[in-house]
N, C-alpha and C positions, 0 to 999 in steps of 0.2 A: 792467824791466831792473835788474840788479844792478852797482852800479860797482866794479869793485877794481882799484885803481892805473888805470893805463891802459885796461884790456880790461874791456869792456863785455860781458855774459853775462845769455842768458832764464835765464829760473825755469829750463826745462828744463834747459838746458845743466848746472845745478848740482842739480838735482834726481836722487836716486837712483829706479833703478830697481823697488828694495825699498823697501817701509814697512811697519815693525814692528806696526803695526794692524792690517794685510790679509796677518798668515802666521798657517796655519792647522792644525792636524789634527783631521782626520775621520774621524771613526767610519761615515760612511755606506756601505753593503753594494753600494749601485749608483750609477753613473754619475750619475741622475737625481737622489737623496739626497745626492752630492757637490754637484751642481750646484747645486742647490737652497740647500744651507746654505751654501755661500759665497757665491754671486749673493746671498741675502736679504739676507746682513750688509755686500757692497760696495755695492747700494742703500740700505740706512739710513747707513751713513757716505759718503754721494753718491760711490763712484766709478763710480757704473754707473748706468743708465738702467731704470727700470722694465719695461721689453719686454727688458731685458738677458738673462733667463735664457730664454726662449722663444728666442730667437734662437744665443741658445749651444747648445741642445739642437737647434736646424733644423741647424744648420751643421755639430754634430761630427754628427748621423746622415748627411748628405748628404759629408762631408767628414774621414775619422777624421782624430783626432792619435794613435794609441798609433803608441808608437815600440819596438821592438825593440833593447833597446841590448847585444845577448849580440853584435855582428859590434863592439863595441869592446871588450869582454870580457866572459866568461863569468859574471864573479861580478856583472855590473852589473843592475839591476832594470830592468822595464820601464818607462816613464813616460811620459805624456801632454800635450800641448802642445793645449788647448785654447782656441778664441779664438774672437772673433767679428767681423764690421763696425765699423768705428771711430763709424759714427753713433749706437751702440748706450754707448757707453764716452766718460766725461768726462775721465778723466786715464789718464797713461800709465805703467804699472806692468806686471811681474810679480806672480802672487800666487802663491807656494808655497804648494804644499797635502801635504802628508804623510799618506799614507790609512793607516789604522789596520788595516785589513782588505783585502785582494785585490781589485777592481773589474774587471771587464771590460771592456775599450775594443776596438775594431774599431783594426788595424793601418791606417797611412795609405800602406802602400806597398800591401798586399794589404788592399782594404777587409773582403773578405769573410771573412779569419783575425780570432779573435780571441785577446784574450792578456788575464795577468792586469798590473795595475799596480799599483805601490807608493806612487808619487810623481807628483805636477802640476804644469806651470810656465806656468800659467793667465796668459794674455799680456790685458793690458789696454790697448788703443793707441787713442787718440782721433786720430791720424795714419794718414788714410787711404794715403800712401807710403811708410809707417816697418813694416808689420807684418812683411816680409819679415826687416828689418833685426834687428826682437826675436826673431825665429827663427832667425836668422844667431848671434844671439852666445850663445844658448841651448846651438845646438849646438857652440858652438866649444867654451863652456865645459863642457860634458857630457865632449868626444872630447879635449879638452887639461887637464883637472885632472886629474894622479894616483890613483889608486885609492886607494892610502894615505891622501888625502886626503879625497877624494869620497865613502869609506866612512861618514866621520863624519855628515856632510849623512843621507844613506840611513837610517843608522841612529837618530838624534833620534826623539824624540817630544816636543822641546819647541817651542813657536813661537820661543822669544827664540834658544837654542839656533843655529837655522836661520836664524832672520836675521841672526846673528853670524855665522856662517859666510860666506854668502852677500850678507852688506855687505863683509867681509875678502876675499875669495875670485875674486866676482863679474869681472871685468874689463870694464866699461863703455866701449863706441867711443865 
């Protein structure tokens, strides 16, 4: 617990959602290449569990995340909310991932469409009642930041770049 003045606050409570260690872009051409180079590097810096990327790979084939985001508007990219079991996951983060190249994800509304995606907001939740919650404010902030804004995030290819943005930007409940 942390003390400030009067009000008493967990690590979480003041803990951001982002860390500038775990934003990423990838060159990888498939889902399983994405999956892969990031899972390897959130296991060597402990935020993930060894059986982490097996489990990510069960879940988005059983379960897509591509999301369709042309019904908030036409010039938005598609992009991916991939996630897995909290037993699987140490600490609670998002981890952007900016793909370098088009990927194919299976739609989560329509499993069997596929689509290409641009971008990832790989949810990392060691709370088994919160994963809802990081998908709640994902999509808030997708469907309520400006375009003129949101363009900037899309377009980066840098990691620092994207964390600035989205440490500025982010709006945490």
């Amino acid at each position: 617990m942390f003390e400030r003045g009067d009000l008493y606050m967990s690590e979480t409570a003041i803990e951001s959602l982002f860390d500038p260690k775990i934003v990423y872009v990838s060159s990888g051409t498939t889902r399983q290449a994405v999956f892969k180079e990031v899972a390897d590097d959130l296991v060597a810096k402990g935020y993930v569990k060894d059986n982490f990327l097996d489990n990510l790979n069960s879940r988005e084939d059983a379960y897509p995340t591509g999301m369709d985001l042309s019904v908030v508007g036409s010039q938005y990219p598609n992009v991916a909310i991939p996630h897995t079991e909290a037993n699987f996951v140490y600490k609670r983060r998002i981890v952007p991932v900016k793909l370098a190249h088009p990927v194919e994800f299976h739609n989560m509304i329509n499993p069997t469409q596929t689509m290409t995606v641009r971008f990832l907001f790989m949810i990392l939740n060691n709370d088994p009642e919160g994963q809802a919650n990081v998908l709640a404010e994902i999509m808030e902030f997708l469907t309520h930041t400006p375009w003129d804004s949101l363009q900037h995030l899309f377009a980066s290819d840098s990691p620092e770049e994207i964390f600035d943005f989205l440490s500025t930007n982010f709006d945490e409940k």
